[in-house]
Every structure is written in structure tokens, then in C-alpha cells.
N, C-alpha and C positions, 0 to 999 in steps of 0.2 A: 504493500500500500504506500501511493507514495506520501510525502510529511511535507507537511504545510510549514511555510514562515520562510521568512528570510532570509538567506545565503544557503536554503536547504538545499540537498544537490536532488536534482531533479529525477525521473525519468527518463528517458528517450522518449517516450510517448507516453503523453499526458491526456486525457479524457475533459470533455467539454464540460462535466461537472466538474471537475478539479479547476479549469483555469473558472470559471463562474465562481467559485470559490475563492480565488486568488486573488479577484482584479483588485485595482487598488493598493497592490505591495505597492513598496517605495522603491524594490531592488525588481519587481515585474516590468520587462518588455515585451510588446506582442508584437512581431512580425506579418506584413502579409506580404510573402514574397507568387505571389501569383504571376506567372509568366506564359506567356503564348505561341504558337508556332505561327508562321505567316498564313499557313491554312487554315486557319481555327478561324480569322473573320473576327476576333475579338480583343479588348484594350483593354489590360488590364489594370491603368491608372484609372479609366473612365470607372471601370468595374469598382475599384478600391473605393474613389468617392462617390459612386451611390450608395455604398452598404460596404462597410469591412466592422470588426468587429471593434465595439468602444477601447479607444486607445493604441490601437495599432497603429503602427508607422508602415510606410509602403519602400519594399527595398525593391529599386528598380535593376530587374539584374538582366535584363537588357544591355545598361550600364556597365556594370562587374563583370568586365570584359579583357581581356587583353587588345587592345585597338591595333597595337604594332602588330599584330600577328595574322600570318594570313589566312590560317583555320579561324573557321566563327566558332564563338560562343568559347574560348576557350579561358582560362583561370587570371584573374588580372592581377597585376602584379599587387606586392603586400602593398606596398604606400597607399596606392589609391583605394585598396579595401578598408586598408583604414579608417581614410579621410572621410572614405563614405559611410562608414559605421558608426565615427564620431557625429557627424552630422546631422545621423537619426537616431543621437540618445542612446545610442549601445556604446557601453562602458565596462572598464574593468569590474568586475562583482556583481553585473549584470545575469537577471535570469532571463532566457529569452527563450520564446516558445513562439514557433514560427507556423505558420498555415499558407493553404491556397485555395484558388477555387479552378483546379487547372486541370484537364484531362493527362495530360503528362507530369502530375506529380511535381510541379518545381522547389516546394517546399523543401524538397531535399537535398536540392540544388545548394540552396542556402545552407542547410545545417552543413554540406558537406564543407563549405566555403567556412562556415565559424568556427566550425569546429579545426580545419586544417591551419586557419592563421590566428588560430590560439585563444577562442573563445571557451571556458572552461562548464557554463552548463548552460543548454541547449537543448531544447526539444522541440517535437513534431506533435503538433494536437492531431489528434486520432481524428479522421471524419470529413476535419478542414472547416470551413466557413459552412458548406455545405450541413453536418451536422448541427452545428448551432444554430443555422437558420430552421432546419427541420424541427429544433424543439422549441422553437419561438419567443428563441431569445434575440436581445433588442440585438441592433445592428445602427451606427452611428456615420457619419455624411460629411463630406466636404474632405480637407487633408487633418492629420496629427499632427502636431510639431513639439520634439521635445528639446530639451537644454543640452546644449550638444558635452559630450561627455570623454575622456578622452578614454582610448581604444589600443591597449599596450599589443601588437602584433606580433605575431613569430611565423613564419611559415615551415611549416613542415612537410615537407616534399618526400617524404617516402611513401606514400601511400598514392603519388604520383608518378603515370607510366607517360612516356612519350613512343611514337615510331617507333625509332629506334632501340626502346626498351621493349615493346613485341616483337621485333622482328627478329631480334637475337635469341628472344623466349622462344620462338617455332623451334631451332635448334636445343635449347635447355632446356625447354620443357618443365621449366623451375616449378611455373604459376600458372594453372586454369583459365582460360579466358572461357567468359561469362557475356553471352550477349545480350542484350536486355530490349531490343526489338522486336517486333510483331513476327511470326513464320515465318509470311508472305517472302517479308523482306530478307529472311537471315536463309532462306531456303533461295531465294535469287528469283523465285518464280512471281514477283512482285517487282515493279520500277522501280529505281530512285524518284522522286519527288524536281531532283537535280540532273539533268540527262548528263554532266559531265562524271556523276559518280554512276561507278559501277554497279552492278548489284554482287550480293552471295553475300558472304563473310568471311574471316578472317579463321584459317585455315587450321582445325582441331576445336572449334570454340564448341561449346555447350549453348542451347539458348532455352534462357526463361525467359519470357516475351513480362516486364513489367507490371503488366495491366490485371494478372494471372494472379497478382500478390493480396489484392484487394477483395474483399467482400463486394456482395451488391451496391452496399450503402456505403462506400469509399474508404470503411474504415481498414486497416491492418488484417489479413489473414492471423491466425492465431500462429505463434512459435513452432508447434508441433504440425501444423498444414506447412506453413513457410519449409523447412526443414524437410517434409514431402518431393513441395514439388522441385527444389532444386534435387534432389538424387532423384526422382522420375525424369528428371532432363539429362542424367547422369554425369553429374556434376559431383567431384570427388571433396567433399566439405572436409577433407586432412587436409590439403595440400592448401595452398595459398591460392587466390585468385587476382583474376583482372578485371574489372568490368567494363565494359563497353556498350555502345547505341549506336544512335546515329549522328548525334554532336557533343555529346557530354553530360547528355539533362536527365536523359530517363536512367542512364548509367548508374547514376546514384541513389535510384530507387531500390534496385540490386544492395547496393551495398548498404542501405539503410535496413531493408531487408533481415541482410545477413548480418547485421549489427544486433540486430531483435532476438536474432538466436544465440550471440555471445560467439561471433565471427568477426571477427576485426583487423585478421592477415588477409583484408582486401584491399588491392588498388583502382584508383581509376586511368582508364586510355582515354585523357582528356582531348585528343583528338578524335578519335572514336572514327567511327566509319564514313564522316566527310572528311578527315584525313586521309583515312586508307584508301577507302575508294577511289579516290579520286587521282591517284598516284598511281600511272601505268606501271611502276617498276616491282609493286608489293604482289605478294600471291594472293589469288582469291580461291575458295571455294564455294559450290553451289552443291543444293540439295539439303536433305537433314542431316542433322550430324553424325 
């Protein structure tokens, strides 16, 4: 169960009664880091100020980008995660319990992000905005703004794979790759969205398609289902993993996942498959695994 009060350390996933229970610490931050694909059709700054939950800040991680880089979507460097976490009131001793209202899960976009440049307690409300609004609790309008706070950084890059750190892995076979895309796409028998990337995937990987992870109702599959379906996709839970998608985003739904089971020898291939794909020189595979 988790403990209520101040500097307590949190959960990973916190229930919509618990934070309803919370609002109002002095040390509580609520995140709505809700992000969008360009197909989805929808804005999730517009989304935030008709309805996000009272007191939450909007992390635009659109923004939380590496901009020098020419793979999208990929990890931005520590300074500006900073600045930007300063900015919206996340501070040292900060509780933060972050949500979305986003078909791809971006929420865990972000814990992976605070957690990797040394945020020390963090969580994922169970459900997301979606169940709060389900139980008809209020929902507050316009932006948040809180007292900017300072944000002592560290980046931790082991848990960071690049190219080059898969490509060498096909050969050592150190670490599991985990791909976290729909069949369609990880079987090749689906386009890219992008005609310059390839289709298939990346050559040995296992695939738990994300979306697999969740109940009807958006919340978290239970420990014991989770734990399931990655060894029905036969995915060896000894060995260490990689996780991978298609830019970085759903990737870490995997490994929020396998964080839920007391898995934590996972990385992410922040390039992910609009890197690799997109690179005539890498191997691809098609078909099931």
C-alpha cells in the first residue's frame, strides 16, 4: 500500500484514489505529459487547457528533443531538460506523478526522461486522465504555472543504446531486443507511415506490440499477465534487454512494463526503427520472429 505524506517514496504506479488523496502536498507535482503522432489529428496543448487535471503542468515533449540530431524524437540533451523542468516547478525533493490522455502511452516517455537525468521519485497514475475523468472527478482549464524550482541533473546513459550499440549486439548477443510495435509493422507485412523507412525489424528481436500491456480501461495489465505475455512472445526475462518502436515513444512503454515486474537490466534504442530503417546499410528482417 502505498504511504501518504511528504518526501514519501512513491510507487511507480499510483491509482487515481491515491493522487485525489494527495492533491495539495507542498512536495506534489502532476505532470500531463500527453503527446501525439502526426496521424492522431490531435493537440495536445489544446487538449491540456480544456481539461487536465487540477494542478498539473503541461510538459511539452515535442520540445524534449534533441534538435541537432537528425533522428526525430530522440533524448535532449541534460541542460535543456533541465531548464525545462525548472521552468515547470519540478525541483529537487519533488514528487511527480505524471499522466496522458494519448493512444501511444507518452506518459512514459517522460518518467523515462526523469527518471534517466536524475529525478528520484516518479510515477505513472494508473488509467491516465482518462480514468479520472471516468469517475467524475473535476478537471480544471486554461495553463498551470508554478514557481520555477531548481532541477539538480545527472544523466545516466546506460540504460541508453545507440546504432551502433545494436549493431555490435546482432554479433554478442549480450541483450534481447524487444520491439514494442504493432505485428503488422515488426512482421514487414504493414508500410512505414514514412516511404523512406523500410519495413521488418531488426534482426533476432522478440515483439510485444505495447498496446497488449493494457487493460480495456487503459489501466496497467496486472504483474503476473505482464510477465505472461512477454515469455509468450519469447522473450528470455534473464538476460538483459533492448527496447525498441518506431521513434522512441512506445519503447518505453516496454520498459515501464518490465519495470512493474522488478526488471530494470532494460535499455532503450533511442533511435528505434526510424533510425534503423531508414539506413540502407543495417540488416532487416521480415516475418514473425
Amino acid at each position: 500500500m502505498q504511504q501518504a505524506g511528504a518526501q514519501a517514496k512513491m510507487d511507480s504506479l499510483v491509482s487515481t484514489q491515491w493522487l485525489a488523496n494527495e492533491m495539495g502536498a507542498s512536495d506534489l507535482r502532476i505532470v500531463d505529459a500527453t503527446a501525439f503522432l502526426p496521424e492522431h489529428g490531435r493537440n495536445a496543448l489544446l487538449e491540456y487547457e480544456a481539461c487536465h487535471i487540477p494542478g498539473a503542468v503541461f510538459m511539452d515533449l515535442a520540445d524534449l528533443v534533441d534538435s541537432a540530431s537528425a533522428v526525430p524524437n530522440t533524448l535532449p540533451p541534460a541542460e535543456k531538460f533541465a531548464s525545462r523542468m525548472q521552468a515547470l516547478g519540478l525541483g529537487d525533493g519533488s514528487r511527480v506523478v505524471i499522466y496522458d490522455d494519448s493512444p501511444i502511452k507518452s506518459a512514459t516517455r517522460a518518467w523515462f526522461m526523469l527518471t534517466m537525468f536524475g529525478a528520484q521519485n516518479v510515477a505513472l497514475l494508473d488509467g491516465g486522465i482518462a480514468k479520472w475523468k471516468a469517475e467524475g472527478r473535476k478537471c480544471a482549464q486554461g495553463r498551470e504555472t508554478l514557481r520555477a524550482r531548481h532541477f539538480t541533473v545527472w544523466s545516466d546513459q546506460s540504460h541508453v543504446r545507440t546504432k551502433g550499440d545494436v549493431l555490435a549486439n546482432l554479433d554478442t548477443k549480450a541483450e534481447q531486443v524487444v520491439d514494442a510495435r504493432g505485428a503488422g509493422r515488426f512482421t514487414g507485412e504493414m508500410a512505414e507511415t514514412n516511404p523512406a523507412v523500410a519495413s521488418g525489424h531488426i534482426p533476432g528481436a522478440r515483439n510485444v506490440p505495447y498496446s497488449s500491456l493494457f487493460n480495456a480501461d487503459g489501466t496497467w495489465k496486472s504483474p503476473d499477465a505482464i510477465r505472461a505475455i512477454f515469455e509468450a512472445a519469447g522473450v528470455d526475462l534473464s538476460r538483459p534487454l533492448i527496447s525498441s518502436c518506431g521513434s522512441g515513444m512506445t519503447a518505453n512503454v516496454v520498459i515501464f512494463a518490465l519495470h512493474l515486474i522488478g526488471k530494470d537490466d532494460v535499455s532503450l534504442y533511442d533511435g528505434s526503427w526510424s533510425e534503423w530503417g531508414v539506413d540502407p546499410e543495417t540488416p532487416k528482417a521480415t516475418g514473425p520472429a
